[in-house]
VEXLORO-225715 format. One record per residue (C-alpha): residue in one letter; residue number from 1; x, y, z. Coordinates in Angstrom, 3 decimals, decimal comma, padded with zeros to 6 digits. Each point is the difference from the previous one (the first is absolute). Layout:
REM residues N
+-----+-----+----------+----------+----------+
: res :   n :        X :        Y :        Z :
+-----+-----+----------+----------+----------+
:   A : NUM :        X :        Y :        Z :
...
+-----+-----+----------+----------+----------+
This chain:
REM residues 120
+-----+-----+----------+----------+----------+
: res :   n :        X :        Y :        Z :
+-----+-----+----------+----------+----------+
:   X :   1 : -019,835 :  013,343 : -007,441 :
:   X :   2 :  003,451 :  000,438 : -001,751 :
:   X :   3 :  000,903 :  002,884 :  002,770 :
:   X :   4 : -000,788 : -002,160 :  002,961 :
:   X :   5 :  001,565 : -003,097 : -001,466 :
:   X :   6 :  003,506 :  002,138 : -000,351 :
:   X :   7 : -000,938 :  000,751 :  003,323 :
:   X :   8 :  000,381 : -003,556 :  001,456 :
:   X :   9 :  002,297 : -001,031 : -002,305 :
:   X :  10 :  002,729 :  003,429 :  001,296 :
:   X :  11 : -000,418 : -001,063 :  003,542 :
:   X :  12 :  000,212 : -003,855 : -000,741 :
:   X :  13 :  003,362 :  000,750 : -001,806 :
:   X :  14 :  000,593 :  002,035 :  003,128 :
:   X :  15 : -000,696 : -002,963 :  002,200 :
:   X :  16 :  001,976 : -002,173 : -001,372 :
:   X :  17 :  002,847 :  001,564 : -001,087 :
:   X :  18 :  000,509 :  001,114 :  004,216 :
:   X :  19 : -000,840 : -003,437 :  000,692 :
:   X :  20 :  002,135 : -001,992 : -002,822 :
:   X :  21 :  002,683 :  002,926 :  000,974 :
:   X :  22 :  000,192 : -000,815 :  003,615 :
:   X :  23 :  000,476 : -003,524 : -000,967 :
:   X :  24 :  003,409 :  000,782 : -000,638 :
:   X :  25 :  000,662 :  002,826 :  002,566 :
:   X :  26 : -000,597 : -002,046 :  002,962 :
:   X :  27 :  001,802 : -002,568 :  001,529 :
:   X :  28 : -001,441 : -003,468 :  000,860 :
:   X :  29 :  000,432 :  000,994 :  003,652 :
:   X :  30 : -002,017 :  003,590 : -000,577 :
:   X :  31 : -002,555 : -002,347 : -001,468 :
:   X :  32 : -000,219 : -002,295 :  002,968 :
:   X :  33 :  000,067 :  002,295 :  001,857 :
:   X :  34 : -003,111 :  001,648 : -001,411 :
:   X :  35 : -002,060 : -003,023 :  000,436 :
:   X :  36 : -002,309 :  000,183 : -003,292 :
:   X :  37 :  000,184 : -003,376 : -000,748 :
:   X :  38 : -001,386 : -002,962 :  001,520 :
:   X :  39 :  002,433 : -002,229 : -001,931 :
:   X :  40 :  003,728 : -000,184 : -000,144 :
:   X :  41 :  001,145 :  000,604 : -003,561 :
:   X :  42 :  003,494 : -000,224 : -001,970 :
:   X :  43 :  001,508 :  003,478 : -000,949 :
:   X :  44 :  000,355 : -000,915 : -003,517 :
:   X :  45 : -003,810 : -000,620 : -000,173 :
:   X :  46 : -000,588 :  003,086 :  001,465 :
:   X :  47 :  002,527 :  001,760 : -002,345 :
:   X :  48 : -001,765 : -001,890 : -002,610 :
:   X :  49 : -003,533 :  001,634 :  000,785 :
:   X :  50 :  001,672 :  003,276 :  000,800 :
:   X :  51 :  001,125 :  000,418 : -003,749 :
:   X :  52 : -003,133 : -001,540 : -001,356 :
:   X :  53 : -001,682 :  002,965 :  001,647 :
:   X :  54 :  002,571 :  002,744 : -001,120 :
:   X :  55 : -000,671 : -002,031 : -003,265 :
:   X :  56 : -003,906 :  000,277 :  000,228 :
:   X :  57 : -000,106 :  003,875 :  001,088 :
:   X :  58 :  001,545 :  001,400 : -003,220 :
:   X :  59 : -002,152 : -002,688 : -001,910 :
:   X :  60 : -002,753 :  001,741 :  001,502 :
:   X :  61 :  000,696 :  003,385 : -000,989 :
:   X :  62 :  002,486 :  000,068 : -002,960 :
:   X :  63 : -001,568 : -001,894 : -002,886 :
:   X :  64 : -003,298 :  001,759 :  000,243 :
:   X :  65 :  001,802 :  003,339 :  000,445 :
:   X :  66 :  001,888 : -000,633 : -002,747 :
:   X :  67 : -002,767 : -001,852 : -002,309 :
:   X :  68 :  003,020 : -002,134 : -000,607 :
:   X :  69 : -001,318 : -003,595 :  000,047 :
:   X :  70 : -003,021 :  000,944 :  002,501 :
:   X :  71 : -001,100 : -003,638 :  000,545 :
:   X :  72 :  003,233 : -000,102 :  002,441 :
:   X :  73 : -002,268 :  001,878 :  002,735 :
:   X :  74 : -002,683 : -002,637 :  000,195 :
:   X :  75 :  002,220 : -002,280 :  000,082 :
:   X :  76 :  002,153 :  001,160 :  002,313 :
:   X :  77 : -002,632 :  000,948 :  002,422 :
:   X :  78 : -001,474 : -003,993 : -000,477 :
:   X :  79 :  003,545 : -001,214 :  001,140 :
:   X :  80 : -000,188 :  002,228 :  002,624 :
:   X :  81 : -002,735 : -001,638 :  000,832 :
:   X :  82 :  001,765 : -003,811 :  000,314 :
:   X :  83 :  002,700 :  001,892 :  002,431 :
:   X :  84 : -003,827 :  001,654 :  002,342 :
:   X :  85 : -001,383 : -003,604 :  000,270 :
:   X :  86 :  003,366 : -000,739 :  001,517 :
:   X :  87 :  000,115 :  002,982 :  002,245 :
:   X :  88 : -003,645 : -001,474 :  000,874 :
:   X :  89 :  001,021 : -003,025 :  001,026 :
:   X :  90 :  002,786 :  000,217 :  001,659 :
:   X :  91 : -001,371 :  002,784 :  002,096 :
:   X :  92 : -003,316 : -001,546 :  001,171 :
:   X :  93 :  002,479 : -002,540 :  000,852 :
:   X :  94 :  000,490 :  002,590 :  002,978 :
:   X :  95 : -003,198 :  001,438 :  000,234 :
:   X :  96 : -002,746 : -000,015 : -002,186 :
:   X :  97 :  000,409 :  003,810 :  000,849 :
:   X :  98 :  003,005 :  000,650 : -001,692 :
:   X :  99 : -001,044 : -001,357 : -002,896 :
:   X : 100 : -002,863 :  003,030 : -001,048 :
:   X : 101 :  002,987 :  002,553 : -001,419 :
:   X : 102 :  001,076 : -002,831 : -002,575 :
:   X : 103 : -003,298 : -001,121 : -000,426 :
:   X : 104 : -001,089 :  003,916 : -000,473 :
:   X : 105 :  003,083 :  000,272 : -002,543 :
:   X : 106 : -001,030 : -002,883 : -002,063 :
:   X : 107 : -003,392 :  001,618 : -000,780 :
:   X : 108 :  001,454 :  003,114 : -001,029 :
:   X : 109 :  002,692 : -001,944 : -002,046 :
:   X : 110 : -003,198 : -001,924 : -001,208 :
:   X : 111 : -001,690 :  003,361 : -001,178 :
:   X : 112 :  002,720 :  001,498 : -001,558 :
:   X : 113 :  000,713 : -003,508 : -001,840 :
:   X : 114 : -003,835 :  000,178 : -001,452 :
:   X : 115 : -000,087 :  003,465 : -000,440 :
:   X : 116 :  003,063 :  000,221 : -002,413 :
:   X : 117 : -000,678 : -003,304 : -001,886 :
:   X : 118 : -003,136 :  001,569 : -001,057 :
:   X : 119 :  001,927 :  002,678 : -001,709 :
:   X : 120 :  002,087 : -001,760 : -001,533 :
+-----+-----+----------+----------+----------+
């Protein structure tokens, strides 16, 4: 159980790091341009969720690796969480389609959330 949770929780952080990273990296007119979401949002929101995620990745990885204050990785994959149900939304706002890889991400966030509390 432990090796498959570090696992999920490695290519989580991996995840979200590229995503939270990319955040910054792009432009608001690379991100139109993309077309990934249904819903026009402000750049400092998206900035906002961008370092929540950067924030979220090494919360999922570093306290546990560290066995400095390990109840940070539940919790950080939990929040993680808050920021999927968004992703959720706002993409079956497009297409109820869209919204499986957030919805997919949530459960493994989910998992990793229950697996660590109960080692705690």
């Amino acid at each position: 159980m432990n090796i498959l949770l570090w696992i999920v929780q490695i290519l989580l952080a991996l995840l979200f790091l590229f995503a939270g990273a990319s955040k910054f990296l792009m432009s608001a007119e690379d991100m139109a341009a993309q077309g990934g979401s249904p819903v026009e949002l402000p750049m400092w929101f998206i900035r906002s969720i961008g370092a929540c995620e950067i924030a979220g990745a090494i919360g999922l990885v570093v306290p546990w690796a560290t066995g400095i204050k390990r109840g940070l990785t539940p919790t950080a994959a939990g929040l993680l969480i808050v920021i999927m149900v968004g992703a959720v939304v706002v993409s079956a706002m497009g297409s109820i389609g869209m919204a499986v890889l957030p919805f997919i991400v949530g459960l493994l966030l989910a998992f990793v959330a229950w697996g660590r509390r109960r080692m705690i």
